[in-house]
Each structure stands twice: as C-alpha cells, then as structure tokens.
C-alpha positions as CSV (number, residue, x, y, z in Angstrom):
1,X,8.2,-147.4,-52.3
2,X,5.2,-147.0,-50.2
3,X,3.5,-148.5,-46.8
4,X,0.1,-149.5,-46.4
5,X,-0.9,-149.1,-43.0
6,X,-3.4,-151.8,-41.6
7,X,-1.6,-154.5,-43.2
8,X,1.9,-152.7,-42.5
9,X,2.6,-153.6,-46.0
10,X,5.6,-152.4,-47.7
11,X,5.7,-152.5,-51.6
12,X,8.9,-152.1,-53.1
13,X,9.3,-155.4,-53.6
14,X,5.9,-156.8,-52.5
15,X,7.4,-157.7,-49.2
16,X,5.4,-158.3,-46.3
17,X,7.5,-157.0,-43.1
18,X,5.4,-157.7,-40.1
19,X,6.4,-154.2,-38.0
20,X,5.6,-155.7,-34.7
21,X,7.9,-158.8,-34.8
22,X,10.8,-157.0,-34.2
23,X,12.6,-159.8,-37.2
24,X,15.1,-156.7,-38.5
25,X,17.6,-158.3,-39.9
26,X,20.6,-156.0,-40.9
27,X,22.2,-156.2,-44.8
28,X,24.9,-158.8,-43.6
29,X,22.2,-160.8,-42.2
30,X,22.7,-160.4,-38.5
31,X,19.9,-160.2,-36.3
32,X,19.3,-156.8,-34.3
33,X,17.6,-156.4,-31.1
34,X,13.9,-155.8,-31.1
35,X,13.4,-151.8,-31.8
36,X,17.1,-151.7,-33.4
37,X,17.1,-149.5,-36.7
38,X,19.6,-148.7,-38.8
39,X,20.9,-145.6,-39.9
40,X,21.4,-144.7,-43.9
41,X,22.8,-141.9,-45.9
42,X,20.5,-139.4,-46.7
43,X,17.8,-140.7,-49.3
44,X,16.5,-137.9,-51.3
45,X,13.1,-137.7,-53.0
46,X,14.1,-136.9,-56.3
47,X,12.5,-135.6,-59.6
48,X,12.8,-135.2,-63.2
49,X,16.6,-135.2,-64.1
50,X,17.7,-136.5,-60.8
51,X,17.7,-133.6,-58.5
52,X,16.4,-133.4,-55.2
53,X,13.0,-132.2,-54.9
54,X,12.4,-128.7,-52.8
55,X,10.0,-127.9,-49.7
56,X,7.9,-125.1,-49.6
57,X,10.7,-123.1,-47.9
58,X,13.4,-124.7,-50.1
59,X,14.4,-127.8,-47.9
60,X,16.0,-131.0,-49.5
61,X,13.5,-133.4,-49.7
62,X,14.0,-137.2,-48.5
63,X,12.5,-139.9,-47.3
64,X,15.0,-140.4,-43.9
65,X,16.5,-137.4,-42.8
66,X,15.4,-134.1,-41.4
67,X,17.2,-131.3,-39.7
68,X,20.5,-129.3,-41.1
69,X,24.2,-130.0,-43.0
70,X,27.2,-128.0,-43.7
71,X,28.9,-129.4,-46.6
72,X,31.7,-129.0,-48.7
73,X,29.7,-128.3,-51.8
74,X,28.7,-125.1,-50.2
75,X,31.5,-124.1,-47.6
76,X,34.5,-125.5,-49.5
77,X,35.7,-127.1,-46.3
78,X,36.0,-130.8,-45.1
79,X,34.8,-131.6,-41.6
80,X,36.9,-133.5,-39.2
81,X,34.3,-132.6,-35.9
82,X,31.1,-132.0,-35.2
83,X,29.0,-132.2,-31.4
84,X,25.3,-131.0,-30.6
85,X,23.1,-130.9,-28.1
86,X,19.5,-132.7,-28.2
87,X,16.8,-132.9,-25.6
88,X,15.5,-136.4,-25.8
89,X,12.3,-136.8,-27.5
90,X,9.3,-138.6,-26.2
91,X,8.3,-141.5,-28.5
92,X,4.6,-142.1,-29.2
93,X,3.1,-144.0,-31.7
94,X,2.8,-143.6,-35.7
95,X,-1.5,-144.0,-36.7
96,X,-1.8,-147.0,-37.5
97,X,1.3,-148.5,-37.1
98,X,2.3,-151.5,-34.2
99,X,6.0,-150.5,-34.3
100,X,7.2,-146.8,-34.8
101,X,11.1,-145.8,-34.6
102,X,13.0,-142.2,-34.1
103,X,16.8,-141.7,-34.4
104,X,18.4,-137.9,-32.9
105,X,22.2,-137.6,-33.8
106,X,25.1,-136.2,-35.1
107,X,27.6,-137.1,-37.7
108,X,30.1,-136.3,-40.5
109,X,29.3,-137.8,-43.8
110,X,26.3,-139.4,-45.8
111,X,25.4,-136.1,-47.4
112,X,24.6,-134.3,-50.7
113,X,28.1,-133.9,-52.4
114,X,26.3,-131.3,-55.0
115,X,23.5,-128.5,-54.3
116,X,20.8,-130.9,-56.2
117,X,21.8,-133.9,-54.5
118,X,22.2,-136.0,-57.6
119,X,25.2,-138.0,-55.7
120,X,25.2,-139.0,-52.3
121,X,28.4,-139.5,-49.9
122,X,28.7,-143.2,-49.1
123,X,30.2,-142.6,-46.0
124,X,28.5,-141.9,-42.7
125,X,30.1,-142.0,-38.8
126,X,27.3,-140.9,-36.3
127,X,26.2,-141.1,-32.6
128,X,22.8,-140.5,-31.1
129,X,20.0,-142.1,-29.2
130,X,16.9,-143.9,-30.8
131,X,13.1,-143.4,-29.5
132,X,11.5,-146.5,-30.2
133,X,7.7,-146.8,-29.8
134,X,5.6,-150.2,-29.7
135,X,2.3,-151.2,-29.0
136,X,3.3,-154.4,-27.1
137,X,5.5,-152.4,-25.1
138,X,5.4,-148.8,-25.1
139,X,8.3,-146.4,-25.4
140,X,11.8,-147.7,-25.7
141,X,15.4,-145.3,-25.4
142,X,19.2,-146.3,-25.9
143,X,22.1,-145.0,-27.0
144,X,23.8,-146.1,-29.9
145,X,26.8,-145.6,-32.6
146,X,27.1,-146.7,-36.1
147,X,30.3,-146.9,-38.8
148,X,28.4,-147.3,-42.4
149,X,27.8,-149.8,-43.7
150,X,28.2,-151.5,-40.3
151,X,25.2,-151.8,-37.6
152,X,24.6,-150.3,-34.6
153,X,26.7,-150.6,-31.6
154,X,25.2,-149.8,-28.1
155,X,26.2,-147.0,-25.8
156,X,26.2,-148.6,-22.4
157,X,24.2,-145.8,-21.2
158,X,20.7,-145.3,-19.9
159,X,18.5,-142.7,-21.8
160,X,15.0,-141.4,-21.2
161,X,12.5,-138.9,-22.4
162,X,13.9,-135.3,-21.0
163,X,17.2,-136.2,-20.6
164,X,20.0,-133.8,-22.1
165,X,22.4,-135.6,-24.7
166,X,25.7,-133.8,-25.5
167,X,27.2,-135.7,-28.2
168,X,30.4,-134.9,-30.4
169,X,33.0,-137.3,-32.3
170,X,36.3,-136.1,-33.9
171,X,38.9,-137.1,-36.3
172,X,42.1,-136.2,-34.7
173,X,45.6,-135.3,-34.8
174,X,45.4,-135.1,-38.1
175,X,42.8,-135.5,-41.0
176,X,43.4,-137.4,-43.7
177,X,40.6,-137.4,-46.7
178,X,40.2,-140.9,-47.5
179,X,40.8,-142.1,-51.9
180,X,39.0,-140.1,-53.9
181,X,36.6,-137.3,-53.5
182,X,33.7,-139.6,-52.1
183,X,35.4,-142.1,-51.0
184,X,33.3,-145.5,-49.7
185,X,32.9,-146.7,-46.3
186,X,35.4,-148.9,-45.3
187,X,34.5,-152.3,-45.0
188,X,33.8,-154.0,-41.6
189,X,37.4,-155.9,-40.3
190,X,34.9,-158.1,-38.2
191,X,32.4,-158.3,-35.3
192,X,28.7,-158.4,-35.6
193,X,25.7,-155.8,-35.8
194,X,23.2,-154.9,-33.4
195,X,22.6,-155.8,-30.2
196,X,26.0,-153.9,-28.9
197,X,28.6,-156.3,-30.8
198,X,31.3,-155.8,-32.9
199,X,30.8,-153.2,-35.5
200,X,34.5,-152.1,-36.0
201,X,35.5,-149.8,-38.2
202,X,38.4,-150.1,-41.5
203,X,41.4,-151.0,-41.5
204,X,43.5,-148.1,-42.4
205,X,41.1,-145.5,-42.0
206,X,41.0,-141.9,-39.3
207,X,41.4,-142.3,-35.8
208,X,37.9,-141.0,-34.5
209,X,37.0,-140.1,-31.0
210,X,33.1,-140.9,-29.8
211,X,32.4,-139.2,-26.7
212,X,28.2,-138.9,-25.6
213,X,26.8,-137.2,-21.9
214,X,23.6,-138.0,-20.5
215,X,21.8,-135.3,-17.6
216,X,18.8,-136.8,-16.8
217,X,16.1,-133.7,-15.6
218,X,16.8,-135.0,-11.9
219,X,20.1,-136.7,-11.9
220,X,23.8,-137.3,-12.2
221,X,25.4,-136.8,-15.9
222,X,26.8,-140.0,-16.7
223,X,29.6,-139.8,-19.9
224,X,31.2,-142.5,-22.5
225,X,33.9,-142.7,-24.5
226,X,35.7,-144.5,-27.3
227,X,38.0,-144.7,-30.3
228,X,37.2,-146.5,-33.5
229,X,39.4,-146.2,-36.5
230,X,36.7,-145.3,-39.8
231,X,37.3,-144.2,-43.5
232,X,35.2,-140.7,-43.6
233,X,35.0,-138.5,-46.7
234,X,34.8,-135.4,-44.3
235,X,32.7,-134.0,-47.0
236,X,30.3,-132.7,-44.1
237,X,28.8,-132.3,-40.6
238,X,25.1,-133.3,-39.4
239,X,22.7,-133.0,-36.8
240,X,19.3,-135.0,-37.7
241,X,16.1,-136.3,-36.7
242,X,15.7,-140.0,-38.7
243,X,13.4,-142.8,-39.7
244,X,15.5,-145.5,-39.5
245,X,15.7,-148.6,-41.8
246,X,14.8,-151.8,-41.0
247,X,15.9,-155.1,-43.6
248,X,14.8,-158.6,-43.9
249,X,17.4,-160.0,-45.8
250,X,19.3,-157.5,-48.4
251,X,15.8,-156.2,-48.4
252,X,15.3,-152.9,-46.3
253,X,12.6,-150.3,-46.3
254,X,12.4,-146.7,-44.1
255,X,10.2,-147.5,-40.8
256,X,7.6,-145.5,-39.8
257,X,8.7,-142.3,-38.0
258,X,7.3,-142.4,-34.2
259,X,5.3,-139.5,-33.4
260,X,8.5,-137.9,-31.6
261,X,6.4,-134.1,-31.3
262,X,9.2,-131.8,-31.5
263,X,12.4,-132.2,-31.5
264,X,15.5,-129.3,-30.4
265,X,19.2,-129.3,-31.8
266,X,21.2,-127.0,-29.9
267,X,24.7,-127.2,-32.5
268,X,28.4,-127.0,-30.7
269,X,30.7,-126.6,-32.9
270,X,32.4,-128.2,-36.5
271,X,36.1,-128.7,-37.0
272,X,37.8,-128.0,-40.3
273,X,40.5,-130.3,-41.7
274,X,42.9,-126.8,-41.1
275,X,42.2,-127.1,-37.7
276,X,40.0,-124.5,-37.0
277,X,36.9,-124.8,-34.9
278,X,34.2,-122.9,-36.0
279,X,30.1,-121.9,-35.3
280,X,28.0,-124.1,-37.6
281,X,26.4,-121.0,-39.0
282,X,23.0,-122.5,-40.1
283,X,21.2,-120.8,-43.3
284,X,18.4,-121.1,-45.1
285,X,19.8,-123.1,-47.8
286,X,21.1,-126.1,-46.0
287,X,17.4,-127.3,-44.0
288,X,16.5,-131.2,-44.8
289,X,12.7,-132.1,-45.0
290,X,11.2,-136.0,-44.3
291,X,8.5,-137.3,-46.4
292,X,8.8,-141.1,-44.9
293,X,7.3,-143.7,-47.4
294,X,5.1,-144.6,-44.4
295,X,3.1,-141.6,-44.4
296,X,5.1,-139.5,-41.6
297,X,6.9,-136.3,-42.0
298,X,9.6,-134.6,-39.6
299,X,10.0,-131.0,-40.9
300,X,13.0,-128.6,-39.2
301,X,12.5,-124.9,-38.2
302,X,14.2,-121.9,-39.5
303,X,17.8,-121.7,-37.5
304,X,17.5,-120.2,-34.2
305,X,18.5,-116.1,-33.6
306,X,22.1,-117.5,-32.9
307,X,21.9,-119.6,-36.1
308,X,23.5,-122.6,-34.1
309,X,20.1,-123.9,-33.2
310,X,17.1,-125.8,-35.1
311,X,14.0,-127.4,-33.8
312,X,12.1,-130.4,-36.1
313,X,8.5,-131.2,-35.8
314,X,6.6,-134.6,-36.6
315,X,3.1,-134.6,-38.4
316,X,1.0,-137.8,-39.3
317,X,0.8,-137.4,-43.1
318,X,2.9,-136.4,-46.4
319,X,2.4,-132.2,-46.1
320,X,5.8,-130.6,-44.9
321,X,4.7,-127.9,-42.2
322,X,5.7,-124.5,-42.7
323,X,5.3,-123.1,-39.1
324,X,7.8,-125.4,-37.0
325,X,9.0,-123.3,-34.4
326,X,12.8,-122.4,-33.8
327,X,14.8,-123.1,-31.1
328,X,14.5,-120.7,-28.6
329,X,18.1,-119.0,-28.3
C-alpha cells in the first residue's frame, strides 16, 4: 500500500480517494463527519516469515500506531484499566497533502498477542481526542470514543491545542475474559457511526466505564462520563499517537499523519484482572514505531526517568528518528 502525494493517490487497490472531500465512509457504509477517522488495531509492517519488523532501537514497526503497550505476552497479566494523560497536540499540515489527521488515546486491546506480532488482537476499546488538519479549513479538535469494529462516537466536549486530557476507562466489578484467548469484537447491537451516533457496544460483553477531563491552559476542567457494555480480550493496555483510517466503501487506507510535532504521554495507572492497580512500568522492549503508507512517521522516546512517561515525535518522510526526546519527569 502506498500514497502518492500530488494526486493523493492511494494504490492498494488503484483507488482514487480525494483527501479533501471529507467522503469517509466507515466499513458499514455510514457516512462520518468531515475530518472523522477511524481507529484500527495495530497494523504491523511485517517481513520475511511474518514477524514484525524492528526500528533502529528495536520498536515494533507499523503503519498506524506509535507510542507504548503492556501486554500479556510479556507480563502474563490481562488488563481490565488503563488512564493517561496527554497534552493536546497542535495539528499542522502533512507536505503535500489537503487533508492530514492525528488520533492521541488510550485503550485496552488491538495489540500484538506474541513478541513478533504475527497475530493481532481483534479487539480494541479506546478514548482520545483527534487533531485534524485541512487546507480549506485549518485545524480541527474533538473528542471521541470507539468499540471496534464500531465508529466513532463523539465526546460532547470542547478540545483545543494545549489543553490537558486525562482519560481512563475500566472494566469493573469484575473481569470476565471474553471466548477464547483472542476473542473478536463483539458485534454492534445497533446505532450508527460517526458523527456522535449510536455505536453501542455487544450484547453480553464487560461493563466498561469511559470517563475523559479536559483543563484548557486558561480555564475551567470540564469532565464526561459513560458506560458501554464491550467484549475486550484484556490481552493489554495502550497509550498511542495514530494515523487514523479512512474507507470508501469496505475499502480503507491509513490517512496521512498531520504534522502533530511532538506529542507527551504522561501514563496513570493499569488494572489487572486480580484487581491490582499497578505503575505501567515502560521498557525498552514494548516502544511502537509509525511508518504511515503516506510518507509520515511518528516515532516515541525512550520512557521517562519514572518510566510512566513517553513523548512521540512526527517527521515528514519514512526514516524513524532516533533522538525523540523523553518526557520530562
């Protein structure tokens, strides 16, 4: 899959997708609001034999996702809670490119379930904000949440560049691991995508709690909050910077990744199914790298002295950086 850029071109299946239309359609065939991505599982980049392919500081390579997960292939734990912290990046716009998107949240699921990545979790519940960039009409925020394989549902709060996003959703009394090891998304009772409507969750799935804050620099913190029922593996816990995917049809492609800068994660904390509530503990093995097909990367930092924190930087071509700086502590 690749992107041409004058043309906005994309190749996979010689399908023209005109970036500054704003005509996403999601995979049910819904229409989204203009500037609407959605949000995938992680996509790796793979290579001979399947595996994941390695940055030059070890990263998992994709074409989607950057930042860090904890996951059950490494910690032997499931996750039932995860929250973080983001300062709200400023969009700006991808070279050569009308349209250019940025997603910043947290979530449980979507992940590697092996250290090469040859499988991917199906499932993926996740909260965060989107930085939408266009040429027509500048920078764009909102708020958003999204039950795979369902759409986006707006967060009826106001978001802007600077503001301070606390953001955590939990699975709770009690966890219950849904089928089989990876087990699928539940699919959507009803409701549409996009646009704030619908997007429900299953039918029999966990009983998840969304909560998101908002502090503007100069302000009043203004909170949500809701329940959604949602089928989750548990299989791990996420905080990531994304290029978010657009469809025409049951066609979709990875947008171009807005020139976001840099981006800071400052982690809370993960819950295990025991119970216990724990420090996310970032290492060196668990980083995620973005090589986006349209010529973007988003590369994250080494964790932060408390290793709860991570910073990701953007760079307009397909060379990872090896000098993002860390969060400061």
């Amino acid at each position: 899959m690749r992107g041409t850029r004058a043309g906005a071109v994309f190749s996979a299946a010689g399908l023209a997708v005109a970036l500054g239309s704003g005509a996403f359609l999601s995979p049910a065939g819904v229409d989204t609001a203009a500037g609407v991505g959605f949000g995938r599982p992680v996509a790796p980049i793979r290579g001979p034999g399947g595996a994941a392919l390695r940055g030059p500081l070890n990263q998992i390579e994709t074409s989607n996702w950057s930042g860090y997960a904890v996951a059950k292939f490494e910690t032997g734990a499931t996750y039932t809670g995860a929250s973080g912290t983001w300062a709200v990046p400023t969009a700006q716009a991808a070279p050569g490119y009308s349209n250019a998107y940025s997603s910043s949240w947290v979530g449980i699921g979507g992940f590697c379930t092996n250290s090469t990545c040859t499988n991917v979790d199906s499932s993926l519940i996740q909260l965060g904000t989107d930085q939408f960039w266009s040429s027509s009409g500048g920078a764009t925020y909102s708020a958003w949440y999204e039950l795979i394989p369902n759409g986006p549902v707006s967060i009826p709060l106001a978001i802007a560049a600077g503001d301070i996003v606390t953001a955590s959703l939990t699975d709770g009394p009690s966890a219950t691991i849904a089928g089989s090891a990876v087990a699928p998304a539940t699919k959507p009772s009803g409701g549409g995508h996009g646009k704030g409507h619908g997007g429900g969750g299953g039918s029999s799935g966990q009983n998840w709690t969304l909560q998101m804050s908002v502090t503007p620099p100069r302000g009043t913190t203004a909170s949500w909050q809701t329940s959604v029922t949602y089928d989750s593996s548990l299989l791990s816990g996420e905080w990531i910077e994304e290029a978010p995917t657009g469809c025409i049809g049951r066609h979709c492609e990875v947008l171009p990744l807005a020139d976001y800068a840099t981006a800071t994660f400052d982690l809370g904390t993960l819950t295990t199914s025991s119970g216990s509530s724990v420090s996310p503990t970032l290492s060196a093995s668990e980083p995620i790298a973005m090589i986006d097909p349209a010529g973007e990367t988003s590369t994250p930092s080494g964790p932060d002295g408390g290793a709860d924190g991570f910073s990701t930087c953007w760079a307009n071509g397909t060379t990872l950086s090896t000098n993002c700086p860390p969060l400061s502590s």
